[in-house]
N, C-alpha and C positions, 0 to 999 in steps of 0.2 A: 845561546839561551842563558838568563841570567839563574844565579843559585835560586832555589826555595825558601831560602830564609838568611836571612843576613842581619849583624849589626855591628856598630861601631860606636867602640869608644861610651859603652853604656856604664851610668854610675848612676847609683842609688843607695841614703843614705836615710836614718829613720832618728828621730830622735828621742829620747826616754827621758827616765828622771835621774838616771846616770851620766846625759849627756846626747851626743853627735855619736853614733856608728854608721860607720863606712861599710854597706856590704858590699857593693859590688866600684871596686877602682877604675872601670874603665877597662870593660870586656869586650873583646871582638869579636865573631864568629861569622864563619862564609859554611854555608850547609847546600851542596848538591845534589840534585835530581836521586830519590836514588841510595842515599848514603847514610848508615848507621851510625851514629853520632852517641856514645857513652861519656855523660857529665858525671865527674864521684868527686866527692869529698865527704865529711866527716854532716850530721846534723849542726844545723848553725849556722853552714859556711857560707849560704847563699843560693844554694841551687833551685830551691823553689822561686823564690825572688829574681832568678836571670830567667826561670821559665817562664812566668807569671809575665814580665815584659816580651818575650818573646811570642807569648800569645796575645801582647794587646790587653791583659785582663790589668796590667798597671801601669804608671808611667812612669820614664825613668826621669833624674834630674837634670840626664844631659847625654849626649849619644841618641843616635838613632837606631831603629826597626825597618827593615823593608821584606818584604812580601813579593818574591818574585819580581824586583826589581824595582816595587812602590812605596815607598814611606808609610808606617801605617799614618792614619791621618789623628788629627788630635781630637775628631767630637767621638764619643763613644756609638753614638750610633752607626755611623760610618763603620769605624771598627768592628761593631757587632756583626753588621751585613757581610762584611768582606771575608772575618774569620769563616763562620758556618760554610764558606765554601772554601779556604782556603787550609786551614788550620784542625787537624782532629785531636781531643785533650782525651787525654786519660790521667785519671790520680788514685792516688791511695786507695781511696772509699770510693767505689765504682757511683754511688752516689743516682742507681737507680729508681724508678719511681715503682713502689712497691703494690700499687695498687694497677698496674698495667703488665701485661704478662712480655714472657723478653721478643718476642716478635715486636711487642707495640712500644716498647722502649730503644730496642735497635730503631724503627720508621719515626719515631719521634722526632729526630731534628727536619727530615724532609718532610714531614707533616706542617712543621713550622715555617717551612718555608714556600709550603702549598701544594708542596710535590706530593706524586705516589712513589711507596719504592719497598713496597712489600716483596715482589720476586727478587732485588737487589740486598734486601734483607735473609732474606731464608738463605740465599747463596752465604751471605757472610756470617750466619750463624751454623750453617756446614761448616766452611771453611774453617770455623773454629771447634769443631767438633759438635757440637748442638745442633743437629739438621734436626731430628727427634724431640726440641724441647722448645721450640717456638711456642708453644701455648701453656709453657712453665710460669708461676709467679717463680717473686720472691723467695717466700718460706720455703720451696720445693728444688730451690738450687742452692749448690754449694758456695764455699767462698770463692773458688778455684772459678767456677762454671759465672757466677756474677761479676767477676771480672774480663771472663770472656764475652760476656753480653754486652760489657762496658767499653771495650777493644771493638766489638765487631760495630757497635752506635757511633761510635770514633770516627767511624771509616766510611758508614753509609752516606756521605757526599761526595766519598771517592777524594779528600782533599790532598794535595799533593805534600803535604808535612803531618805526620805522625809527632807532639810532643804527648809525654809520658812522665811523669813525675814518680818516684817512687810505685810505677805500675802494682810491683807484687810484693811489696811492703807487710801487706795484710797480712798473707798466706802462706804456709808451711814451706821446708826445701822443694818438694816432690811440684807442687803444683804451681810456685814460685817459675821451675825452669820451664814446667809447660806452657801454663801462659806466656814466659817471656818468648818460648821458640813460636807459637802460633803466631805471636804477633809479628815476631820478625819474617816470619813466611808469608802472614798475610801482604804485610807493608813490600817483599820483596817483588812479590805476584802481580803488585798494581805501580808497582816504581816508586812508591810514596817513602819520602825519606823521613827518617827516624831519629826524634833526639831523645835519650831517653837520662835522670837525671834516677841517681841509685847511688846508695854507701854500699852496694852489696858487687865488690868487682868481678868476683868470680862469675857471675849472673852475664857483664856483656863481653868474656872474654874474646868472644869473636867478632866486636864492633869494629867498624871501619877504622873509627879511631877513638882513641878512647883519651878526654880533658880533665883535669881536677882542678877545681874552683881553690886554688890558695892565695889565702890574703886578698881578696876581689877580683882575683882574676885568673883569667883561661890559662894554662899552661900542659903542655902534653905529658900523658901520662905514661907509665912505666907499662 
C-alpha cells in the first residue's frame, strides 16, 4: 500500500521588495496510513506554506506531491475534485459559514459533491462531543465547540489525510488540548492520518513523530 501523502524535494521561494526568500529548501516527507505527523517551528519558518502544497492549495517551484501514490496534477480543477475526497483541512479560523447551523456546515462538503451524509454528520458531531448541538448557529457556540464543527466537516468524506494548520491557535490552554485530543481520537477511529503544523510542542507531545521546519527544511525533532 503506498503512504497517504508524500513529497519530494519540494521548494518554494516568494519574492518582495527585499529580494528572493527561500522558504522552503527542498523538503521530503512520506506520511503512513494511519500516523500522527507534528510539523513546529517558530511563525515565519514555512509551515503553512509546506502545508498549503501539501493540500494542493499552492504550487511549489520544484519537487513533487503525491496523493496515495498519484502526482497531484497541475490544473486546479483536477486538484479540487480529488482533494474533497482525498485531503480534510482544518486552520486557525474554523472559517464556518455563519448563516448555516453546525449540522449543515459539517454536510456541506458532501452537499457539494451531491452526496447526502447527514446520519455520517450527526455521528461526527458526537464523536466530537456535539451530539446535542447539531441545530446550533454560530453566535451560540464557543470558540472551543466551532472548532470542533470545523474538525468534524474535515472529516465528513472520511478522507484518508487529516492536514491541520495551527488547529487550536485560536483558543485558550483548556480547550486548545481538547480539540487537539478529539481530533486525534477521531483521526485514530477512522485510520486517517494526521499532519498537524503548531509552535505550540507541548500540544503534540505524543505524535508519532514530531519535524521542525529549520532553514527550509524537515529535520527530526527533540
Amino acid at each position: 500500500m503506498p503512504a497517504v501523502l508524500e513529497c519530494s524535494d519540494l521548494r518554494r521561494s516568494y519574492t518582495t521588495g527585499r529580494g528572493r526568500i527561500d522558504v522552503l529548501r527542498g523538503v521530503d516527507l512520506v506520511v503512513e496510513p494511519g500516523e500522527v505527523i507534528a510539523v513546529l517551528g517558530p511563525s515565519g519558518s514555512g509551515k503553512s506554506t509546506l502545508l498549503h502544497l501539501l493540500a494542493g492549495l499552492d504550487t511549489a517551484d520544484e519537487g513533487e506531491v503525491r496523493w496515495s501514490g498519484r502526482t497531484i496534477a497541475h490544473t486546479q480543477s483536477d486538484v479540487a475534485r480529488r482533494r474533497a475526497s482525498h485531503v480534510g483541512l482544518v486552520f486557525q479560523h474554523h472559517y464556518l459559514l455563519a448563516e448555516l447551523s453546525a449540522l449543515e456546515n459539517v454536510t456541506l462538503p458532501a452537499r457539494i459533491q451531491g452526496r447526502r451524509a447527514e446520519a455520517e454528520a450527526r455521528e461526527l458531531l458526537a464523536a466530537m462531543g456535539l451530539g446535542e448541538r447539531g441545530d446550533a448557529h454560530l453566535h451560540a457556540l464557543s470558540g472551543g465547540e466551532r472548532q470542533r464543527v470545523a474538525v468534524a466537516r474535515a472529516m465528513v468524506l472520511r478522507p484518508p489525510v487529516l492536514l491541520a494548520d495551527e488547529p487550536t491557535g485560536s483558543l485558550d490552554r483548556a480547550s486548545a488540548r481538547e480539540v487537539y485530543a478529539l481530533l486525534r481520537e477521531l483521526a485514530r477511529e477512522r485510520d486517517a492520518a494526521v499532519v498537524v503544523v503548531t509552535h505550540d510542542e507541548g500540544l503534540v507531545a505524543d505524535a508519532d513523530r514530531r519535524l521542525r521546519l529549520d532553514d527550509g527544511v524537515l529535520r527530526p525533532s527533540a
